[in-house]
TIRO-2110 file (N, C-alpha, C; in Angstrom, 1 decimal):
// TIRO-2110
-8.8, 22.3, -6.2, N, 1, A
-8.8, 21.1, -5.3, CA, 1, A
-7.3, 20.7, -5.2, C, 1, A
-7.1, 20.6, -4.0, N, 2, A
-5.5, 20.3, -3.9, CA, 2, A
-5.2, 18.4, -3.8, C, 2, A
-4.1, 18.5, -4.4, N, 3, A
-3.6, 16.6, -4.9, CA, 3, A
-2.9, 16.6, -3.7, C, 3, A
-2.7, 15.1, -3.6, N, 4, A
-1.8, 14.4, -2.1, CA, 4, A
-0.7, 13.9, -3.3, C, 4, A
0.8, 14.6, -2.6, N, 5, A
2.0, 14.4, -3.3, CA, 5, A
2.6, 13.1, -3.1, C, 5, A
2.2, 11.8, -3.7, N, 6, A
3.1, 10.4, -3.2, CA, 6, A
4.6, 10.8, -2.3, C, 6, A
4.9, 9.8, -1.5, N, 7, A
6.2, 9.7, -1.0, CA, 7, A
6.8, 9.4, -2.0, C, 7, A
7.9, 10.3, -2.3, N, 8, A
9.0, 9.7, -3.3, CA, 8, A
9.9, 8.5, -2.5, C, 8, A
9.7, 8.6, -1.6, N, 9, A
11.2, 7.9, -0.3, CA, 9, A
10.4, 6.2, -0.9, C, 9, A
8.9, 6.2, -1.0, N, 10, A
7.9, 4.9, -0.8, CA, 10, A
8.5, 4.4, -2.3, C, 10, A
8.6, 2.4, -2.1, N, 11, A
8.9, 2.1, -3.8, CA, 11, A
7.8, 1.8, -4.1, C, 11, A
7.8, 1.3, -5.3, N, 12, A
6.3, 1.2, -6.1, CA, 12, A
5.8, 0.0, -5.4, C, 12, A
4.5, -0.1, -5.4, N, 13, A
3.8, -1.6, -5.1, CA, 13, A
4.2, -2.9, -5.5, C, 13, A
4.7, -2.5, -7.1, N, 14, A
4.8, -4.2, -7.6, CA, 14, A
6.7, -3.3, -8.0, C, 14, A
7.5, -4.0, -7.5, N, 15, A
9.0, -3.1, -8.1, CA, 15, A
9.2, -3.9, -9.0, C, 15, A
9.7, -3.7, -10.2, N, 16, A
10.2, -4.9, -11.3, CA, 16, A
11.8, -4.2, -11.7, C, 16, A
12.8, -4.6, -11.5, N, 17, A
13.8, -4.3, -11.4, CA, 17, A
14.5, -4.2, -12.5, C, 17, A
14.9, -3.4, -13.2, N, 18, A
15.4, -3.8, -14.6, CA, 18, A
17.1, -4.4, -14.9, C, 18, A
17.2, -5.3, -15.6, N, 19, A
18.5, -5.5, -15.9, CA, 19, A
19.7, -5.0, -16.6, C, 19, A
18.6, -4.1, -17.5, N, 20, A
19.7, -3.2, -18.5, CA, 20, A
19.7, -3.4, -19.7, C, 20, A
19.0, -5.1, -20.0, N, 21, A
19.1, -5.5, -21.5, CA, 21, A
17.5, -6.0, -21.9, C, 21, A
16.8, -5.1, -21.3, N, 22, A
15.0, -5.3, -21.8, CA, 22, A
14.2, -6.3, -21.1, C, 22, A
15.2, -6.5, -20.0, N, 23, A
14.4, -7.6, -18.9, CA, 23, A
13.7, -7.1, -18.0, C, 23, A
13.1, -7.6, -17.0, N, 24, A
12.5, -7.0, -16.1, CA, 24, A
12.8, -8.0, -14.7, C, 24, A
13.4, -8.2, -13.6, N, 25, A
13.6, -9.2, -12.7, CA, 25, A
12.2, -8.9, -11.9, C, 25, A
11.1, -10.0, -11.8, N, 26, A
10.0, -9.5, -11.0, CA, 26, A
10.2, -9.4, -9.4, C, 26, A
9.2, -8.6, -9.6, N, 27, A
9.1, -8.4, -7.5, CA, 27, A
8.9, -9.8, -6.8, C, 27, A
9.8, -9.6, -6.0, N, 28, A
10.0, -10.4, -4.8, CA, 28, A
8.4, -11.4, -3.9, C, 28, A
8.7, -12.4, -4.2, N, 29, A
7.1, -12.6, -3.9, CA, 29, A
7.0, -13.2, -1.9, C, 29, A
6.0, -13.0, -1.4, N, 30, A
6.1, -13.0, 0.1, CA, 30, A
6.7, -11.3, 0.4, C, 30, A
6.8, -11.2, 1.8, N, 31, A
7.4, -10.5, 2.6, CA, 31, A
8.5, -10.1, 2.5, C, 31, A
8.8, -8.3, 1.9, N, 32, A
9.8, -7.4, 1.8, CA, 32, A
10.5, -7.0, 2.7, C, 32, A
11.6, -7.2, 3.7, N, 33, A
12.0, -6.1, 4.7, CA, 33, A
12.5, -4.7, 4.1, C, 33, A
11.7, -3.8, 4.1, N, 34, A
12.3, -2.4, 3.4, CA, 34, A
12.6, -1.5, 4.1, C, 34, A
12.9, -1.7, 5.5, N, 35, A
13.6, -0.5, 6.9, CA, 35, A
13.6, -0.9, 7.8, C, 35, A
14.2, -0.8, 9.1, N, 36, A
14.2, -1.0, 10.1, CA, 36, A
14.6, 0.2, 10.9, C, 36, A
14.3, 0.4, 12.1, N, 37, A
14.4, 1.2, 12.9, CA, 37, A
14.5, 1.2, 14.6, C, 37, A
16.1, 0.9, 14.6, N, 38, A
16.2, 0.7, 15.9, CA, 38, A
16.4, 1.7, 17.1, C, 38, A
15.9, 2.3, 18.2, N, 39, A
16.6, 3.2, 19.1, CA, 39, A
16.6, 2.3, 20.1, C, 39, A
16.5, 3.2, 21.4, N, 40, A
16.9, 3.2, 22.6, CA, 40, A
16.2, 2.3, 23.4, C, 40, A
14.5, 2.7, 22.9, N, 41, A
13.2, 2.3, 23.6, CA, 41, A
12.5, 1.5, 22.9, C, 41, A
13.2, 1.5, 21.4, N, 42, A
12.0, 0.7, 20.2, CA, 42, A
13.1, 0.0, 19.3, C, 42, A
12.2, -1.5, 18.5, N, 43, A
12.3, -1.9, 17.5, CA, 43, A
11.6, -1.7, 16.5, C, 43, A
11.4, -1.5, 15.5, N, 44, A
10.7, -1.3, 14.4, CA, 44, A
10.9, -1.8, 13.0, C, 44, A
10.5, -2.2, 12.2, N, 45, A
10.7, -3.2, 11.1, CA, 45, A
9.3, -2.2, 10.2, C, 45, A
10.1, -2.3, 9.1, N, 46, A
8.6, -1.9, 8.0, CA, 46, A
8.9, -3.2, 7.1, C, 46, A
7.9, -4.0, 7.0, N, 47, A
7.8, -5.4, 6.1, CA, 47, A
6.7, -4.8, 5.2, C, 47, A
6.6, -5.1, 3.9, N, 48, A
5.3, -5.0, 2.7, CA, 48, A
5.2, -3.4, 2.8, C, 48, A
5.6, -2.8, 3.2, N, 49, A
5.0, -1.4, 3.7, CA, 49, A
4.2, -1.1, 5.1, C, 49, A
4.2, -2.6, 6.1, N, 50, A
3.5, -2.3, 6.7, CA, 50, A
4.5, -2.1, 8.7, C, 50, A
4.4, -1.1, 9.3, N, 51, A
5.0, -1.0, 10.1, CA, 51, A
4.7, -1.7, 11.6, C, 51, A
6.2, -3.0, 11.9, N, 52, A
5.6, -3.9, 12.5, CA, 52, A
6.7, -3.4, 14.0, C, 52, A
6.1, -3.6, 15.4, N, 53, A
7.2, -3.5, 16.2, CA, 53, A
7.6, -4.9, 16.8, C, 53, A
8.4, -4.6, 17.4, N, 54, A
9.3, -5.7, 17.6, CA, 54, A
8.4, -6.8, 18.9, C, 54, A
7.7, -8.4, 18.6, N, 55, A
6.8, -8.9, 19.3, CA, 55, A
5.1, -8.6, 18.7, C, 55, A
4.9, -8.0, 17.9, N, 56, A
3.5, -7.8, 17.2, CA, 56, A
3.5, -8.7, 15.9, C, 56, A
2.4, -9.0, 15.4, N, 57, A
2.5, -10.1, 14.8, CA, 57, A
2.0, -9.3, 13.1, C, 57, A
2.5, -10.0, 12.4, N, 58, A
3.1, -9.5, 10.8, CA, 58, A
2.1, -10.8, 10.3, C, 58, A
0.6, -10.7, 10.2, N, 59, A
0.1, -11.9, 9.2, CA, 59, A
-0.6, -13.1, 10.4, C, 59, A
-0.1, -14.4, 10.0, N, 60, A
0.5, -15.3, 11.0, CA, 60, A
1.6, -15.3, 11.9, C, 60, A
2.7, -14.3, 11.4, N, 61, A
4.0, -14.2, 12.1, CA, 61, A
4.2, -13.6, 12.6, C, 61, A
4.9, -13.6, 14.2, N, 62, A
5.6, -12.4, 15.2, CA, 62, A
6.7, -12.3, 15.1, C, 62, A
7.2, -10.6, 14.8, N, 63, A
9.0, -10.4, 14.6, CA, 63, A
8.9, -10.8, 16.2, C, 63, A
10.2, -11.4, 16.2, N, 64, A
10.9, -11.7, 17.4, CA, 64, A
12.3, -11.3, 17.5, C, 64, A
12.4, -10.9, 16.5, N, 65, A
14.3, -10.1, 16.2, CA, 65, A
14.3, -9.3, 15.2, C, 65, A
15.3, -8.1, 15.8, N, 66, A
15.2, -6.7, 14.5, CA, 66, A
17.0, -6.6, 14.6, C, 66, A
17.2, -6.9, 14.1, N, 67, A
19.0, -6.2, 13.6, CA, 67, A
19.0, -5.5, 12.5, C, 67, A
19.9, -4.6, 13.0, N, 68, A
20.8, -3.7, 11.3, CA, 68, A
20.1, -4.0, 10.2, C, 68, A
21.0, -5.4, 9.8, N, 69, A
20.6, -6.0, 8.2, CA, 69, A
19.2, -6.6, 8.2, C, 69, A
18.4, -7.3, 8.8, N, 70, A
17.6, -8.2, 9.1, CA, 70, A
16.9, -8.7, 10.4, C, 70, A
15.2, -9.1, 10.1, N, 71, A
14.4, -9.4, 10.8, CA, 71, A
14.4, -10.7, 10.9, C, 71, A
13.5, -11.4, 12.6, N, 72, A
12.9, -12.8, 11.6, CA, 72, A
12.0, -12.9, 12.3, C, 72, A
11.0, -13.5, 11.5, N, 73, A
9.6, -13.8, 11.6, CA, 73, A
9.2, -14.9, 12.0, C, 73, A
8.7, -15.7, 13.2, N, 74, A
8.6, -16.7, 13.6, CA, 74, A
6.6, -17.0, 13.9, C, 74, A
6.3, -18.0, 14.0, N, 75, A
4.7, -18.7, 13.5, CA, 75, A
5.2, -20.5, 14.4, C, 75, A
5.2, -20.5, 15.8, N, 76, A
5.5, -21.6, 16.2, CA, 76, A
7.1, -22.1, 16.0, C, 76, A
7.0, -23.2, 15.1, N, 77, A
8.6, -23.4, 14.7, CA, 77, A
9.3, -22.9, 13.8, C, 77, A
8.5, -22.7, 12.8, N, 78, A
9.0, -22.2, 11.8, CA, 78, A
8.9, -20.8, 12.0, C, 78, A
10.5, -20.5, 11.2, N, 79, A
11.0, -19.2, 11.4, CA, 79, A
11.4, -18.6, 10.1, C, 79, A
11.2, -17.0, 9.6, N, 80, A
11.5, -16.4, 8.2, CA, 80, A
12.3, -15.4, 8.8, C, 80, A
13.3, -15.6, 7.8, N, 81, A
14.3, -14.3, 8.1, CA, 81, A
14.3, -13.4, 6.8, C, 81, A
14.2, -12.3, 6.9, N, 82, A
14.3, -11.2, 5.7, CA, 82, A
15.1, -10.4, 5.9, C, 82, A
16.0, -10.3, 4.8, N, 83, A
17.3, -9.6, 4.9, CA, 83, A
16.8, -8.0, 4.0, C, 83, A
17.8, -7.4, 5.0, N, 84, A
17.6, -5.8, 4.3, CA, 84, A
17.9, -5.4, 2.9, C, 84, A
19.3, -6.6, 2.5, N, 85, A
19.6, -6.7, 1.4, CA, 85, A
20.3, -7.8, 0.8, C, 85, A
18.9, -8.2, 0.3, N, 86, A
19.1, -9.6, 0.5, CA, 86, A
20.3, -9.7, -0.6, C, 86, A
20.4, -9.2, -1.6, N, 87, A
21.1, -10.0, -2.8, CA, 87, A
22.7, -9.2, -2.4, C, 87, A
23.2, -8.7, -1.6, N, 88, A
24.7, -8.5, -1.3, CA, 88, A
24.8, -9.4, -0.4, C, 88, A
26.0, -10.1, -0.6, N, 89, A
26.6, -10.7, 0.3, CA, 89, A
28.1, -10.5, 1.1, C, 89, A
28.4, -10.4, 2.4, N, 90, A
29.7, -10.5, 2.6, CA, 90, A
30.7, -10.8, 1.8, C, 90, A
32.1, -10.4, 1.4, N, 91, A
33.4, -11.3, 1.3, CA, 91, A
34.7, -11.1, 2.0, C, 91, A
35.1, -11.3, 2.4, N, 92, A
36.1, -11.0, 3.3, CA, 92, A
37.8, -10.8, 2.2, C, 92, A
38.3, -9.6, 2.7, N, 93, A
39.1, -8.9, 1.9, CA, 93, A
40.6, -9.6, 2.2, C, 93, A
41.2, -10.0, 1.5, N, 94, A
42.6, -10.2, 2.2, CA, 94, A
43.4, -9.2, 1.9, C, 94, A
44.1, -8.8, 3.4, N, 95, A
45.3, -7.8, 3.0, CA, 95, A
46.2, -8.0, 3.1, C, 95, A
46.7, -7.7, 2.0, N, 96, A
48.5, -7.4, 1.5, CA, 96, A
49.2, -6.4, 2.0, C, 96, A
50.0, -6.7, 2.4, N, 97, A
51.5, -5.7, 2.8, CA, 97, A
52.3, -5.8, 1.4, C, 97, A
52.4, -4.3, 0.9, N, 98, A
53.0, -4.1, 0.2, CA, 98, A
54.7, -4.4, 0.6, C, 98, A
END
């Protein structure tokens, strides 16, 4: 009987992230942005694992915006934005002339 080989690319259901010193940082609670996918003719967003296009509705929410780093998820006024990656932030480099 042949087995179905999990996606390795796929993260686990609950991720618990380790810190290095026997912690565990728990999974992120609500809605994950874990890809996006922009071309020519399409937006695409994969939130929870589940693949949402751009104007289809995610729950109660419809993406209404797909960028590079981040989606957002709007439900009347209220709006959620989910970042690709959430925990880096910009900083802006200053350069020196030697």
């Amino acid at each position: 009987m042949a087995q179905t080989t999990p996606d390795p690319t796929r993260p686990p259901d609950s991720i618990g992230i380790s810190t290095g010193h026997g912690e565990a940082i728990p999974a992120a609670s609500g809605p994950v942005l874990q890809s996006v996918i922009i071309s020519e003719h399409s937006k695409i967003a994969i939130i929870s694992g589940k693949t949402v296009k751009l104007h289809q509705k995610f729950g109660e929410f419809r993406l209404v915006k797909v960028s590079e780093t981040e989606v957002i998820l709007q439900n009347g006024k209220e709006q959620q934005v989910l970042k690709l990656f959430p925990d880096i932030q910009k900083k802006s480099v200053n350069k020196s002339t030697p």
